[in-house]
C-alpha positions as CSV (number, residue, x, y, z in Angstrom):
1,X,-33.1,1.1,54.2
2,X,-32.1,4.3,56.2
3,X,-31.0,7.2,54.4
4,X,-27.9,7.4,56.5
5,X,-27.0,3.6,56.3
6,X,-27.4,3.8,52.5
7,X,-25.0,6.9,52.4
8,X,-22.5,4.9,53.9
9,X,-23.2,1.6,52.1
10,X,-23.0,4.5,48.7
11,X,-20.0,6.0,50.0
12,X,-18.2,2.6,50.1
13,X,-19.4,1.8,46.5
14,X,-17.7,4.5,44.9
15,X,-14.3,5.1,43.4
16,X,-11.9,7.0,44.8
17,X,-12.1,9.9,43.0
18,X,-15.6,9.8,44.2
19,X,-15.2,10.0,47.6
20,X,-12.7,12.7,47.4
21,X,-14.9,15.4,45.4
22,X,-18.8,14.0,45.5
23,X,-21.1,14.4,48.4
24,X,-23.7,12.8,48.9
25,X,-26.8,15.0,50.6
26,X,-30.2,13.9,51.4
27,X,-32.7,16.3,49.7
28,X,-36.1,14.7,50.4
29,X,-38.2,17.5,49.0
30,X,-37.0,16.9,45.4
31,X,-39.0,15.6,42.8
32,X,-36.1,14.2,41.2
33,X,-34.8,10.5,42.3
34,X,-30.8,11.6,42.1
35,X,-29.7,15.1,40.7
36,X,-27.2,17.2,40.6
37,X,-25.7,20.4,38.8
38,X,-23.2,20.9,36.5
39,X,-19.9,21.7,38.4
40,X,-18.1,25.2,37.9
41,X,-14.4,24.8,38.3
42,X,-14.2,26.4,41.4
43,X,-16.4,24.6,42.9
44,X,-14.9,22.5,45.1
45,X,-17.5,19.9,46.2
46,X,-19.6,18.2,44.0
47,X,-22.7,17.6,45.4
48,X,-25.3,14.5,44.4
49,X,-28.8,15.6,45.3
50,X,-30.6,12.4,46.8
51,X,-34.8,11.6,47.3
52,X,-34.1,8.6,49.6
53,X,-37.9,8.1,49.7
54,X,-38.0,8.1,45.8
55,X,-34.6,6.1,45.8
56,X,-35.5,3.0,47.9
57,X,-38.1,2.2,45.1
58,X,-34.9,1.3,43.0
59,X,-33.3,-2.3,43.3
60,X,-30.2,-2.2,44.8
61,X,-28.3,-3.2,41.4
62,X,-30.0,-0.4,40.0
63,X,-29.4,2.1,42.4
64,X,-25.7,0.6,42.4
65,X,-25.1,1.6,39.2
66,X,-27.0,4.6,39.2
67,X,-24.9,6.3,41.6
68,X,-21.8,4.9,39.6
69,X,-22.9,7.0,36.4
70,X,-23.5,9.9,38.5
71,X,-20.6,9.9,40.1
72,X,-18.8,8.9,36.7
73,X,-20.1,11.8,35.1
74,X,-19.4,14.8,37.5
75,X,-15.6,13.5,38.2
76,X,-15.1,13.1,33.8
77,X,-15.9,16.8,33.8
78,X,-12.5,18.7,33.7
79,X,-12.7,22.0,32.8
80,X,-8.8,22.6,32.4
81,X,-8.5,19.5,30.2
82,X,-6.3,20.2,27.6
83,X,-8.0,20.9,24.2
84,X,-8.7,23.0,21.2
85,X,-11.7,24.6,22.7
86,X,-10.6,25.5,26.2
87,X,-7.3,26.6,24.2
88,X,-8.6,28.4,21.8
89,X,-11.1,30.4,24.9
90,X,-7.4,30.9,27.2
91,X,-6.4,32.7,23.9
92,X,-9.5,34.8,23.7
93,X,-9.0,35.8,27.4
94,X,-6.0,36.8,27.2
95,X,-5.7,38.4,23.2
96,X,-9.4,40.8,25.1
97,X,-7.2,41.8,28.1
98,X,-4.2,43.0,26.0
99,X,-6.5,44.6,23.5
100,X,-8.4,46.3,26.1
101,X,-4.6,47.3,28.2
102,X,-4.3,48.6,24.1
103,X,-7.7,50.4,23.5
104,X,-8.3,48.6,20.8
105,X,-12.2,48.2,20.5
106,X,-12.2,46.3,17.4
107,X,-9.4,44.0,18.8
108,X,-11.5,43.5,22.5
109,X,-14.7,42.8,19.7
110,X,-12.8,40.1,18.4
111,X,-10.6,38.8,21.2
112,X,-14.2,38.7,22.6
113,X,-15.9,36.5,20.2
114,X,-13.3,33.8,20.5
115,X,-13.2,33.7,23.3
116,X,-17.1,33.5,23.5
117,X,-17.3,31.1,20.8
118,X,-14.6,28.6,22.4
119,X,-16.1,29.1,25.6
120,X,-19.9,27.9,24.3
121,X,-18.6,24.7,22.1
122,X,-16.3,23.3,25.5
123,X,-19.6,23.8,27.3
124,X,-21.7,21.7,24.4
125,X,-18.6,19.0,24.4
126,X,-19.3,18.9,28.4
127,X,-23.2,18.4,27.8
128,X,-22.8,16.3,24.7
129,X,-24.8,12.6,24.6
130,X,-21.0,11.4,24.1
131,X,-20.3,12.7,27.7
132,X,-23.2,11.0,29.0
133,X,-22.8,7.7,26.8
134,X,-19.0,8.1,28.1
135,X,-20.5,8.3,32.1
136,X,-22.3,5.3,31.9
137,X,-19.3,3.5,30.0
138,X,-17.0,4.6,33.1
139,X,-19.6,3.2,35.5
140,X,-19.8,-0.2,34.6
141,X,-16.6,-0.6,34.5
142,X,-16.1,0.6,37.6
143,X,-19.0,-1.7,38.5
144,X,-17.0,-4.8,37.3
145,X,-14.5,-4.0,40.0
146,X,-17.0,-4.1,42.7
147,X,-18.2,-7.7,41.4
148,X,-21.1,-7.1,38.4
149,X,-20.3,-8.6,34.8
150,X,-20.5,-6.4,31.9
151,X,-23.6,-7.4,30.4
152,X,-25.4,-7.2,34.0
153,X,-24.3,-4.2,34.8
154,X,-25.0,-2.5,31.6
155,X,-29.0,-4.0,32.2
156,X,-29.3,-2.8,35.5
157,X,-28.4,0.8,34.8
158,X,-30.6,0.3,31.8
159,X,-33.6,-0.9,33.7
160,X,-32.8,2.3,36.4
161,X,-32.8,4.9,33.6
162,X,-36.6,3.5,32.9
163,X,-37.5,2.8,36.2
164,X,-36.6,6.5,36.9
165,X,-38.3,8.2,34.5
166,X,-41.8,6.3,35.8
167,X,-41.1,7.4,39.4
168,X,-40.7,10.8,38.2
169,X,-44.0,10.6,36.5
170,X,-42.1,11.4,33.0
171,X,-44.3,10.8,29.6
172,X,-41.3,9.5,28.3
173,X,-37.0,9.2,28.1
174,X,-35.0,12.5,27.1
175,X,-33.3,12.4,23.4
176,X,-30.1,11.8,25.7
177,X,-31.7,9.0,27.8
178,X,-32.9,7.5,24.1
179,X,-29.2,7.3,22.9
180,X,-28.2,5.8,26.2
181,X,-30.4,3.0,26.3
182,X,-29.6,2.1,22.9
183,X,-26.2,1.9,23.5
184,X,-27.1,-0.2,26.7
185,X,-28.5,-2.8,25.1
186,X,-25.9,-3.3,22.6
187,X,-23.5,-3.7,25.5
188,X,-25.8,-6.0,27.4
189,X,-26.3,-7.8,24.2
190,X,-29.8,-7.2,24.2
191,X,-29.4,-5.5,20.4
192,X,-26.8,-5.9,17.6
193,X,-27.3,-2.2,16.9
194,X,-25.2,0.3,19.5
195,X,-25.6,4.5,18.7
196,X,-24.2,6.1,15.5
197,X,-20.7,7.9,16.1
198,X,-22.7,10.8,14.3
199,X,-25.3,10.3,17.0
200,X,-23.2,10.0,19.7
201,X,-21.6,13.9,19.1
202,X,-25.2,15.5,18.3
């Protein structure tokens, strides 16, 4: 495996959507296997942070579906989506530049604080373990299109989640990384029990 061929053979994997915003960029000094950073909406490439070196010691299922969740995850990030939260922080914006055209100082204070408080609970919803639960749900479905079942899909990015972690020389899975493999093994039908909805918004 060359890390040019494997781009290509990646590039061809991938949605869509996937193609049109991710990019895929060798980084072979990296002591991560795959990273990348959380998108600012005006970025307009989303780049995926590859150790090839590090990568080829993945299966290809597993690096399959690994690049499917990654890829799943950055493109579910929308940072105009229509909510409470990013409503609520529009509000704030715009209530602090009135106040201020106003010079009201308790009104910027408090136009302020919305907007800072919306602002920090849409970042949380963005980082939550349901966002990351939700990118690995979006990847194997995506991976069912491209010719794995449910059940083996779900196991492969299971067994890559683990197989990263001891590549990276990690003691151990993140509290995010624990919720995820639960909930890949109730889909894989390797447990009866799948994560908590209380869990799943922690």
């Amino acid at each position: 495996m060359t890390p040019t061929s494997e781009v290509y053979r990646l590039i061809d994997l991938m949605p869509a959507s996937g193609r049109m915003y991710c990019k895929l960029v060798d980084k072979p000094e990296q002591a991560a296997v795959i990273h990348t950073d959380l998108p600012m909406p005006w970025h307009r490439s989303r780049p995926i942070l590859i150790n090839f070196d590090l990568w080829g010691r993945l299966s290809r299922p597993q690096r399959d579906l690994l690049l499917l969740r990654t890829v799943s995850w950055l493109t579910g990030i929308k940072w105009l989506k229509p909510d409470l939260n990013r409503g609520l922080a529009i509000a704030g914006v715009i209530g602090t530049v009135f106040e201020f055209a106003q010079a009201d100082a308790v009104g910027v204070l408090m136009a302020g604080g919305l907007t800072a408080l919306a602002g920090l609970q849409a970042w949380r919803s963005i980082q939550s373990p349901q966002r990351e639960i939700e990118a690995d749900e979006a990847a194997i479905q995506i991976a069912q299109r491209r010719g794995y079942s449910e059940s083996e899909a779900a196991r492969h990015l299971l067994a890559a989640i683990e197989a990263v972690a001891k590549i990276e020389l990690r003691s151990g899975l993140r509290f995010a990384e624990l919720l995820r493999t639960q909930n890949l093994r109730a889909i894989a039908g390797l447990s009866p029990v799948g994560v908590p909805e209380t869990l799943r918004r922690e």
